[in-house]
VEXDREN-2710 file (C-alpha; in Angstrom, 1 decimal):
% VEXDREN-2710
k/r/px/py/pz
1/UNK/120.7/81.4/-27.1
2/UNK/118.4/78.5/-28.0
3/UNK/117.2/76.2/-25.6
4/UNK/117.2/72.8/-25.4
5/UNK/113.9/70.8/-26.1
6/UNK/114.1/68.5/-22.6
7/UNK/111.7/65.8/-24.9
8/UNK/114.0/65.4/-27.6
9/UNK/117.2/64.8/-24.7
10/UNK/115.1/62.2/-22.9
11/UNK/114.7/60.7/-26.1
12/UNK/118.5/60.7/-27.2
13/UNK/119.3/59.0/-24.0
14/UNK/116.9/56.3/-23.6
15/UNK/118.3/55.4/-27.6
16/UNK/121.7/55.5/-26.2
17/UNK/120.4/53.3/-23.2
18/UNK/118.7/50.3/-25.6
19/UNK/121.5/50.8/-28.1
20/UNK/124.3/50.0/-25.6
21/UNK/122.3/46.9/-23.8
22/UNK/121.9/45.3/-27.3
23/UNK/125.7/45.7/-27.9
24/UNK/126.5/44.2/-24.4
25/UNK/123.5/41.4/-24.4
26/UNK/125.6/40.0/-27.8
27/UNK/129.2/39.9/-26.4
28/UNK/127.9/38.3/-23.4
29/UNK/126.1/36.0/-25.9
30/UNK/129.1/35.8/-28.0
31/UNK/131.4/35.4/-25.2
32/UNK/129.3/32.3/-23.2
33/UNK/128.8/31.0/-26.8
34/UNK/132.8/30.8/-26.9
35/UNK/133.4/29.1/-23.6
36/UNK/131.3/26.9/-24.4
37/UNK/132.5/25.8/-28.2
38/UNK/135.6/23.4/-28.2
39/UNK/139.0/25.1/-28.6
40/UNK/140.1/25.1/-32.0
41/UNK/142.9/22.8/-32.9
42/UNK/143.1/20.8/-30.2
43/UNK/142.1/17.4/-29.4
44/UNK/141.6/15.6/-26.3
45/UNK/141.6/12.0/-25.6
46/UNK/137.9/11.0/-24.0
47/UNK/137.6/8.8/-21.4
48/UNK/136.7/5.0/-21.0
49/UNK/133.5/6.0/-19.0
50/UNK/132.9/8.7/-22.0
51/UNK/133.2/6.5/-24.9
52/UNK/131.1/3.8/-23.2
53/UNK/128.4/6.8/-23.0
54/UNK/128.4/7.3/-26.4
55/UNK/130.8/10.5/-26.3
56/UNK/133.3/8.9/-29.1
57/UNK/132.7/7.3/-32.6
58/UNK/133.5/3.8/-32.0
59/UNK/135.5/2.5/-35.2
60/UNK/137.0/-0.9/-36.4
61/UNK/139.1/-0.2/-39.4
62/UNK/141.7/-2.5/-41.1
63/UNK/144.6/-1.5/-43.5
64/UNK/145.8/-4.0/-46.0
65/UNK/148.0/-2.1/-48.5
66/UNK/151.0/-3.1/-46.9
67/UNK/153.1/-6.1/-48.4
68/UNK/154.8/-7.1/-45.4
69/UNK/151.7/-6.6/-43.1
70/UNK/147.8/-6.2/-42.0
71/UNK/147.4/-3.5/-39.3
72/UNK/143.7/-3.1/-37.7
73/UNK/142.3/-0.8/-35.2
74/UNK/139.6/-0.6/-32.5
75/UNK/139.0/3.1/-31.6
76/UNK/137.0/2.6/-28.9
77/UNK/136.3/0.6/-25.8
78/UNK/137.2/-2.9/-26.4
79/UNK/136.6/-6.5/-24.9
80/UNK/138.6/-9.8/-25.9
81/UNK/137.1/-13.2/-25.0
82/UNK/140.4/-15.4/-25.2
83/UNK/138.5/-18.4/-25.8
84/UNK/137.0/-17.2/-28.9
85/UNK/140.4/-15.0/-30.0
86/UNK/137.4/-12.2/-30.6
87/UNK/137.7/-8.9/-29.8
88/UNK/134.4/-6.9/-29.1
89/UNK/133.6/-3.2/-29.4
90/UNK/132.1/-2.6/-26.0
91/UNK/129.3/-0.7/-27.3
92/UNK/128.5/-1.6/-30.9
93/UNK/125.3/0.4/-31.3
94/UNK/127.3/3.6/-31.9
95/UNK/129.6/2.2/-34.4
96/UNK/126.8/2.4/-37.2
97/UNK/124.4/0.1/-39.1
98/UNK/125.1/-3.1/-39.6
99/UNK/127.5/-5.6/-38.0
100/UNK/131.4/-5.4/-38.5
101/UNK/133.7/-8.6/-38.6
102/UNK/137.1/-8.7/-40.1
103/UNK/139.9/-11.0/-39.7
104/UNK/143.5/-11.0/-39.2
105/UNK/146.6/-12.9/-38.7
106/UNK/148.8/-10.0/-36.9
107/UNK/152.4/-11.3/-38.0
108/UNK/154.2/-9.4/-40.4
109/UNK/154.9/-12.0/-42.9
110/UNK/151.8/-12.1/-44.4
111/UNK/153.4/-12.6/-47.9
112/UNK/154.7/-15.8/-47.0
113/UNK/152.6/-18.8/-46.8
114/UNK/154.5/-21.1/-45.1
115/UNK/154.9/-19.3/-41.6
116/UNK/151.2/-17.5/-42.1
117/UNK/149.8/-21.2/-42.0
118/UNK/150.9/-21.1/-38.0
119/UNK/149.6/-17.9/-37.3
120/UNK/145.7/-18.5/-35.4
121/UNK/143.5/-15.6/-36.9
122/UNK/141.8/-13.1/-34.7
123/UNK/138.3/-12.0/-34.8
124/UNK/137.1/-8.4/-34.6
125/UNK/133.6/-7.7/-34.3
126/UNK/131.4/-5.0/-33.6
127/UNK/128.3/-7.7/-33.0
128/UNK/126.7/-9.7/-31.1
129/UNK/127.3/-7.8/-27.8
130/UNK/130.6/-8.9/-26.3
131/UNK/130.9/-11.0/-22.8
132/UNK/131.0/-9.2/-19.7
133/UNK/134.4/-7.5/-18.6
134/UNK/136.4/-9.5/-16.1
135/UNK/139.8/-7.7/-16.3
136/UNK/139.8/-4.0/-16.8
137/UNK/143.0/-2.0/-18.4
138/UNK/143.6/1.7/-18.6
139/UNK/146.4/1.5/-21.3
140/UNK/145.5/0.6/-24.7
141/UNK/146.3/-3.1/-26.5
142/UNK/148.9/-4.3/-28.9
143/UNK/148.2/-7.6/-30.2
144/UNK/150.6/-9.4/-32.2
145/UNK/151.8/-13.2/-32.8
146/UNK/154.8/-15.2/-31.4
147/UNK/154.6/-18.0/-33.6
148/UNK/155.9/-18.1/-37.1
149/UNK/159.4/-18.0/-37.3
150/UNK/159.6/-17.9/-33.8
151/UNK/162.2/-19.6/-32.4
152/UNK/165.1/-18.3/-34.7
153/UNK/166.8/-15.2/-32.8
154/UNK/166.8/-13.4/-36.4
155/UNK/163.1/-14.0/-36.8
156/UNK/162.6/-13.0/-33.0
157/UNK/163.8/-9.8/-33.7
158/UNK/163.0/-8.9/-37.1
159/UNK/159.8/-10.3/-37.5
160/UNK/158.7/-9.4/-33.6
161/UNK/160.6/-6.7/-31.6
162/UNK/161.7/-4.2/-34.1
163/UNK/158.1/-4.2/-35.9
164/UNK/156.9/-4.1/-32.3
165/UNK/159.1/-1.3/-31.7
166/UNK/158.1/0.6/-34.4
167/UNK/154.4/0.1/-34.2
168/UNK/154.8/1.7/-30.2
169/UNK/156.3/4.4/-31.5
170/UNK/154.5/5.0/-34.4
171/UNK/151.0/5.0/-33.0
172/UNK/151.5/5.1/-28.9
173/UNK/154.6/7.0/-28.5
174/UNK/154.7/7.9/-25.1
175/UNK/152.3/5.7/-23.9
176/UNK/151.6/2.9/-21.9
177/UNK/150.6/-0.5/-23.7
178/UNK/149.4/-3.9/-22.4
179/UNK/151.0/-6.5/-24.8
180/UNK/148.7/-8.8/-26.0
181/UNK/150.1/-11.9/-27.3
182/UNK/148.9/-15.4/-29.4
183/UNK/151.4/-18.2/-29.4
184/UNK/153.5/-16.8/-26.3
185/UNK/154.9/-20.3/-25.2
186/UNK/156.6/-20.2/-21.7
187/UNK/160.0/-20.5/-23.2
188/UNK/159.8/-17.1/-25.0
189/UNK/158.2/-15.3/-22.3
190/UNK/161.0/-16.5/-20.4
191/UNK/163.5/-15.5/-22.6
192/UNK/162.4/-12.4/-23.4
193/UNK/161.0/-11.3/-20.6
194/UNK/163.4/-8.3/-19.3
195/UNK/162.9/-7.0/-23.2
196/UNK/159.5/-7.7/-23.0
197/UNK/159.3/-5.4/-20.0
198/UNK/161.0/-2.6/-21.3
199/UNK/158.3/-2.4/-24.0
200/UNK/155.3/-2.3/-21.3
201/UNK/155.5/-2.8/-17.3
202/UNK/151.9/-4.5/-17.5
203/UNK/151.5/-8.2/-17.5
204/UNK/151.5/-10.0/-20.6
205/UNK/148.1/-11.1/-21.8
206/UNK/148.2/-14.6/-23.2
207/UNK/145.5/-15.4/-25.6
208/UNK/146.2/-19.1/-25.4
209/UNK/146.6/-19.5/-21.3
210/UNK/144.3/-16.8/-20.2
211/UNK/140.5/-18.1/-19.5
212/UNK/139.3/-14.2/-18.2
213/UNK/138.0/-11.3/-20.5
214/UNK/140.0/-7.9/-20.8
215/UNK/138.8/-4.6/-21.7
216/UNK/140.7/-2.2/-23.3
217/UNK/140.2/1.5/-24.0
218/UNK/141.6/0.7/-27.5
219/UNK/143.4/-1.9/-29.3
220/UNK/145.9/-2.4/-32.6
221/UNK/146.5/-5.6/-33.9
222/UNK/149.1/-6.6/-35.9
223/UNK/152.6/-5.1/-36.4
224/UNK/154.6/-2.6/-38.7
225/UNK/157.7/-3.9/-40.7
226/UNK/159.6/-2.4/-43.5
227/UNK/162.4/-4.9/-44.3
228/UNK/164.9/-6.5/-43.1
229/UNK/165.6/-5.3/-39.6
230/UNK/164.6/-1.9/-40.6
231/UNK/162.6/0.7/-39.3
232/UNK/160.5/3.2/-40.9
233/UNK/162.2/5.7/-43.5
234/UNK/162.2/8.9/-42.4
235/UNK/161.5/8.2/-38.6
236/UNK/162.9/10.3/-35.9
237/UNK/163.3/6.4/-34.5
238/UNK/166.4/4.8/-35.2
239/UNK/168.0/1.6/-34.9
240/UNK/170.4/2.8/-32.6
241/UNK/167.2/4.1/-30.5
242/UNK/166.4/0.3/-30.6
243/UNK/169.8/-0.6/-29.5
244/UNK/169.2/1.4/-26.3
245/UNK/166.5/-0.5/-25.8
246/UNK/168.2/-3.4/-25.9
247/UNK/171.1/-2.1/-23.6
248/UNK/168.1/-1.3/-20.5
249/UNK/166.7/-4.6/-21.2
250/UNK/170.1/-6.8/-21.4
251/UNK/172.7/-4.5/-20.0
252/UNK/173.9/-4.0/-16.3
253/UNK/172.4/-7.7/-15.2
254/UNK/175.6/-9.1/-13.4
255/UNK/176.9/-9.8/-17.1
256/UNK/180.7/-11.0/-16.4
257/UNK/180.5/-14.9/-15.7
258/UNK/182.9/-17.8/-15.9
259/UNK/182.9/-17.7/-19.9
260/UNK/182.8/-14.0/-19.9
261/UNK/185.7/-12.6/-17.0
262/UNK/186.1/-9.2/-17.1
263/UNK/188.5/-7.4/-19.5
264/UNK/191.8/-6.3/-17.5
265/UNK/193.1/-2.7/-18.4
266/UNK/196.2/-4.1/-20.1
267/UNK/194.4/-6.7/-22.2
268/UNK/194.3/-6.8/-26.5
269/UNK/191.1/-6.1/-28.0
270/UNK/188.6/-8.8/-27.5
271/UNK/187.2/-10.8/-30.6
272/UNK/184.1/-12.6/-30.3
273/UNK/184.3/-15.5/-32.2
274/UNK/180.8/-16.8/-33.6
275/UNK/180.9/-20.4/-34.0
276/UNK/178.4/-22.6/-35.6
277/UNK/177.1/-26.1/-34.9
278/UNK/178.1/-29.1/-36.9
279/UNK/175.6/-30.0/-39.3
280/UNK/173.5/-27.2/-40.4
281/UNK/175.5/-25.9/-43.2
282/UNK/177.9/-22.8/-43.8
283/UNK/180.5/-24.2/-41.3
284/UNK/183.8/-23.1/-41.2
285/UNK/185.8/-26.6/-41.9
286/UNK/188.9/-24.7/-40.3
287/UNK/187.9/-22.2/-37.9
288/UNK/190.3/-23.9/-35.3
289/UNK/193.4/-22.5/-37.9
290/UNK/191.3/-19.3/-37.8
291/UNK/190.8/-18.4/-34.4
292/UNK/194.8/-19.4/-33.8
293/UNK/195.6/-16.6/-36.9
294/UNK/193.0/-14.2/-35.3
295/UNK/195.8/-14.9/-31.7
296/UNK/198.6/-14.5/-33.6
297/UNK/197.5/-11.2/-34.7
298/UNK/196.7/-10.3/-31.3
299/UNK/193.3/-10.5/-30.7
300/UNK/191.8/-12.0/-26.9
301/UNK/189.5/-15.1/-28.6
302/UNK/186.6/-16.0/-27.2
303/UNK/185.1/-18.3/-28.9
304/UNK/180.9/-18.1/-28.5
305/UNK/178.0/-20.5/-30.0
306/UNK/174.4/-18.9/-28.8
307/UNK/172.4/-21.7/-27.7
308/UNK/169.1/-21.8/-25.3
309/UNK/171.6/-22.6/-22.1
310/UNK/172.7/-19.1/-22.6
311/UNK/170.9/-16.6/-21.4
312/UNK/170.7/-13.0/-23.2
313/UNK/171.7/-11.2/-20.3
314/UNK/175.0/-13.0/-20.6
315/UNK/175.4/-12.7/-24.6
316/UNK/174.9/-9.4/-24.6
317/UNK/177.2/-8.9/-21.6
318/UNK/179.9/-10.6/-23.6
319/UNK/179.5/-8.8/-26.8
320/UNK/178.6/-5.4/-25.2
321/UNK/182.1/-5.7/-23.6
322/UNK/184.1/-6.8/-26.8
323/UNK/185.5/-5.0/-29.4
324/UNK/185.0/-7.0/-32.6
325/UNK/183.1/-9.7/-33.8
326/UNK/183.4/-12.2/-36.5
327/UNK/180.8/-14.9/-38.1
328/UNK/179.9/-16.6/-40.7
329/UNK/176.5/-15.5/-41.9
330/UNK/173.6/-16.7/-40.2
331/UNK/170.6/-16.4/-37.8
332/UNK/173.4/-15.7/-35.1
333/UNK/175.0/-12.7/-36.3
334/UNK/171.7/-11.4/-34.9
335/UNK/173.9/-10.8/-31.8
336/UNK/176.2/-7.8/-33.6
337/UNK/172.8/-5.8/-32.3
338/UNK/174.7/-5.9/-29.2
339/UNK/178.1/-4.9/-30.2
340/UNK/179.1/-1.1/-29.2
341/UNK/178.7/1.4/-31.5
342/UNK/182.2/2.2/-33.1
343/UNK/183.5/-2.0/-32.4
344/UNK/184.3/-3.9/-35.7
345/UNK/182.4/-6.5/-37.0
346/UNK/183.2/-8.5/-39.9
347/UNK/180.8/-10.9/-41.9
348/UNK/181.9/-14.0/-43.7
349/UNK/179.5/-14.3/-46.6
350/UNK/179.1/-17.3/-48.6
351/UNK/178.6/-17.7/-52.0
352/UNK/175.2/-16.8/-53.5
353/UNK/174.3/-14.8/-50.0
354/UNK/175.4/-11.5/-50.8
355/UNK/172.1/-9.3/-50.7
356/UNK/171.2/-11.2/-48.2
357/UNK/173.6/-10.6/-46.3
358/UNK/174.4/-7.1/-46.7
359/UNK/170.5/-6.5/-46.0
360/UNK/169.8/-8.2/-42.7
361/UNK/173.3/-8.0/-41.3
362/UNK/175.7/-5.4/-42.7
363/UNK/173.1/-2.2/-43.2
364/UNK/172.1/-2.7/-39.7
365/UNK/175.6/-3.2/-38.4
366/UNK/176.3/0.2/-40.4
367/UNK/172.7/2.3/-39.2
368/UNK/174.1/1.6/-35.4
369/UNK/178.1/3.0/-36.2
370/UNK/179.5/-0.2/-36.4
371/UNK/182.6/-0.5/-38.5
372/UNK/181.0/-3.0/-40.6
373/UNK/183.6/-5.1/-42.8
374/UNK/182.6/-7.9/-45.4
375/UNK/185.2/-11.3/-46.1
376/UNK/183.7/-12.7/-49.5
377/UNK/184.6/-16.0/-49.9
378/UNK/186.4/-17.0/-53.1
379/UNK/184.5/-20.0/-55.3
380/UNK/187.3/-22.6/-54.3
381/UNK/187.0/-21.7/-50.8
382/UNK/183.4/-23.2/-51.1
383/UNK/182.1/-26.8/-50.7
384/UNK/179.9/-26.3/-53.3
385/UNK/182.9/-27.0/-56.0
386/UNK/182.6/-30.2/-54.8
387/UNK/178.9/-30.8/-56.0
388/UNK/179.1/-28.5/-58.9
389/UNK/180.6/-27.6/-61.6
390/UNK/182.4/-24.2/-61.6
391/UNK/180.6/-23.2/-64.7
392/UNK/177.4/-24.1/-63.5
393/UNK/175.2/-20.6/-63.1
394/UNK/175.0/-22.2/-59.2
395/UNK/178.9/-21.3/-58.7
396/UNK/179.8/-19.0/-62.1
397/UNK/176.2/-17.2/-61.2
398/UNK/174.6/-17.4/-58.3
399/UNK/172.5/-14.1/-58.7
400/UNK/171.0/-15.2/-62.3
401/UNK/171.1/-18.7/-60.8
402/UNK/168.3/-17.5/-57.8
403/UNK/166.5/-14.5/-60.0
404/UNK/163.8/-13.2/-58.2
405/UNK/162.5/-16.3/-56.8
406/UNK/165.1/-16.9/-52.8
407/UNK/162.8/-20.1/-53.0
408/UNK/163.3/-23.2/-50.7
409/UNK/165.3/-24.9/-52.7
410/UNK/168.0/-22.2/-53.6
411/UNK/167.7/-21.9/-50.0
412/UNK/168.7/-25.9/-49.3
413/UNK/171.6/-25.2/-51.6
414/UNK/173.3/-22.2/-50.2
415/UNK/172.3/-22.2/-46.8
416/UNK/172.4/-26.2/-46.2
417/UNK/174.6/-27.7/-48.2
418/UNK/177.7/-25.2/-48.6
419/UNK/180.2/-25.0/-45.9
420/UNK/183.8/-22.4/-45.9
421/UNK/186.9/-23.4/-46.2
422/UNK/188.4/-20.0/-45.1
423/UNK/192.0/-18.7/-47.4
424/UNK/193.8/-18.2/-44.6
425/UNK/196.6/-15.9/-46.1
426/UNK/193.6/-13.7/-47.5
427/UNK/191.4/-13.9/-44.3
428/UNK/194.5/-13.0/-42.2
429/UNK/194.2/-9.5/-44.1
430/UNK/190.7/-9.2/-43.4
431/UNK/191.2/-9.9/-39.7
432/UNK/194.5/-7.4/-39.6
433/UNK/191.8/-4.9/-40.6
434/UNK/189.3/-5.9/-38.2
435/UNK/192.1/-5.6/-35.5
436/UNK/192.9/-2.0/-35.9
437/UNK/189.3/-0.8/-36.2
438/UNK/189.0/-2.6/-32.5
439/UNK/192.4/-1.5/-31.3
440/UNK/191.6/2.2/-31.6
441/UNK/187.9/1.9/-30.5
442/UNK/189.2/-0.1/-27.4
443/UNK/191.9/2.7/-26.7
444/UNK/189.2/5.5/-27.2
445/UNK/186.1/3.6/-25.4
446/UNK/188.0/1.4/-23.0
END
């Protein structure tokens, strides 16, 4: 038997020795190496303090490609100076070379001269060095214009809440905002303030009012719209998620009063009957004859004319509680946003107004599970026989008449001078209709 040479063991093992501490000296080098690398895939939102240090690219971008609107973004920490209407990156040396400024006007109309002419413009800079920060905020910025169309509840909503709605959800969904707002006269804030809540519990920040500097840990200005109240294809957002909204801001606020009792259990559907002022065009010269047919038929009548005295705490209480509505088209029918899902609600569409109609009104009426119904008036139950002739394209055509161009004065036409003279034989079919439809959803929904 051979014997081992002890030299050439010793030699073996001390091989096996360095051989093994190498292996283990790279996985723990490998292994610190890992815990100290970011995980993969995942992104986490820095600080305040950490993008003031310098942690986070600070970046002002704008995107104009949209029609409808101009959207622009501060990543970063951000100061406004409301007397200047400028908005400062806190720390613009880590933004890159050379100074950013870019403008905008954050109203999303900004195809349209007319109401763009009353939107201020906002600065965004990223030079000279901001002012100190008086106000600090935790919650990012939204910054977006009351003025415009302001004032008309259509406009309110389409051109303000529902972009406003979408932009939160598009960009901060389930986040905290500060709203941010130009042009917020007292009567709107006011008006709007329960909705205006729902959208962010902080205090509204008044560019015109406020004399203190804010800082933000970011800010958007401007606001996302895709047509008439319409939100964005394909969201998971829909406009009966905006309804809801609507129902936490408006609904449960002591909303029976004098004008508005509430229903008894043995009562006939209610029908909301939208009436318009004197004066303003597309009138109903005998709505008296057709709120006494909609009676006859069966229908509880009230009839309602929104107006400032009102509050929308107590329209919505009285539409949220009916089962039909009916209105000639208008700013108004803005309201059938607060009818029930599954209520009737028909639209009385004057001549020359159809895809008007249909588009702000009855596709919205339809997206929240209204039972949408449509009365077209005939030509001779239209003023505008009176003015024209009924071979001129404005009566025989009105969709070659207008074209392309829904200008001012095709406007002045068939929104101020026509008024309806309803066919009461025909109309009393239409509202027969509308009385099932609200019969049925009254005896399912109460």
């Amino acid at each position: 038997m051979r014997k081992r040479n002890p030299a050439a063991t010793a030699t073996v093992f001390l091989a096996l020795i360095i051989a093994f501490l190498f292996v283990f000296e790279i996985s723990l080098s490998s292994i610190f190496r890992l815990s100290s690398a970011p995980t993969e895939g995942k992104i986490r939102r820095l600080t305040f303090g950490e993008q003031r240090r310098g942690k986070a690219k600070q970046v002002i971008s704008c995107d104009r490609s949209h029609k409808k609107y101009d959207l622009c973004s501060i990543t970063g920490a951000t100061v406004v100076d409301p007397a200047t209407s400028t908005f400062f990156l806190v720390d613009p040396t880590i933004s890159g070379p050379g100074s950013i400024v870019e403008k905008i006007k954050p109203y999303p109309r900004k195809w349209e001269n007319f109401p763009m002419q009353r939107i201020k413009e906002l600065t965004i800079t990223s030079g000279p060095l901001g002012p100190e920060c008086e106000v600090q905020h935790n919650s990012p910025a939204i910054v977006f214009s009351a003025g415009g169309y302001t004032g008309n509840v259509f406009h309110d909503f389409n051109d303000g809440f529902i972009p406003l709605f979408i932009t939160i959800n598009s960009i901060y969904k389930n986040q905290d905002v500060v709203l941010v707002v130009s042009k917020a006269r007292d009567w709107w804030l006011n008006r709007y303030k329960n909705l205006l809540h729902v959208f962010s519990s902080h205090p509204i920040v008044t560019l015109d009012n406020d004399t203190s500097t804010h800082c933000f840990p970011s800010a958007t200005l401007g606001l996302m719209s895709y047509g008439f109240m319409a939100l964005m294809p394909n969201s998971s957002q829909t406009l009966l998620h905006f309804r809801g909204l609507l129902d936490k801001a408006f609904g449960h606020h002591g909303q029976y009063s004098i004008f508005n009792p509430p229903p008894k259990s043995d009562s006939p559907p209610r029908l909301v009957f939208m009436s318009r002022s004197k004066g303003i065009g597309r009138e109903i010269l005998n709505q008296d004859e057709a709120v006494k047919v909609a009676k006859e038929i069966g229908f509880d009548v009230i009839l309602f004319e929104p107006t400032g005295k009102i509050s929308l705490q107590q329209a919505y209480g009285l539409i949220n509680s009916s089962h039909a509505m009916v209105g000639m088209h208008g700013a108004a029918l803005t309201h059938s946003l607060f009818l029930r899902p599954g209520s009737a609600f028909m639209q009385v569409m004057p001549l020359g107004i159809d895809w008007v109609g249909k588009m702000c009104f009855g596709e919205p009426a339809r997206a929240i599970g209204i039972q949408y119904i449509e009365y077209k008036i005939k030509v001779e139950e239209s003023s505008l026989v009176e003015k024209y002739d009924k071979n001129d394209m404005v009566i025989k055509d009105p969709a070659s008449f207008q074209g392309r161009n829904w200008s001012s004065d095709v406007m002045k036409i068939y929104l101020k001078e026509q008024n309806v003279k309803l066919d009461l034989v025909r109309f009393r079919d239409y509202l027969m209709e509308t009385y099932s439809k609200a019969k049925t959803f009254m005896e399912k929904m109460g």
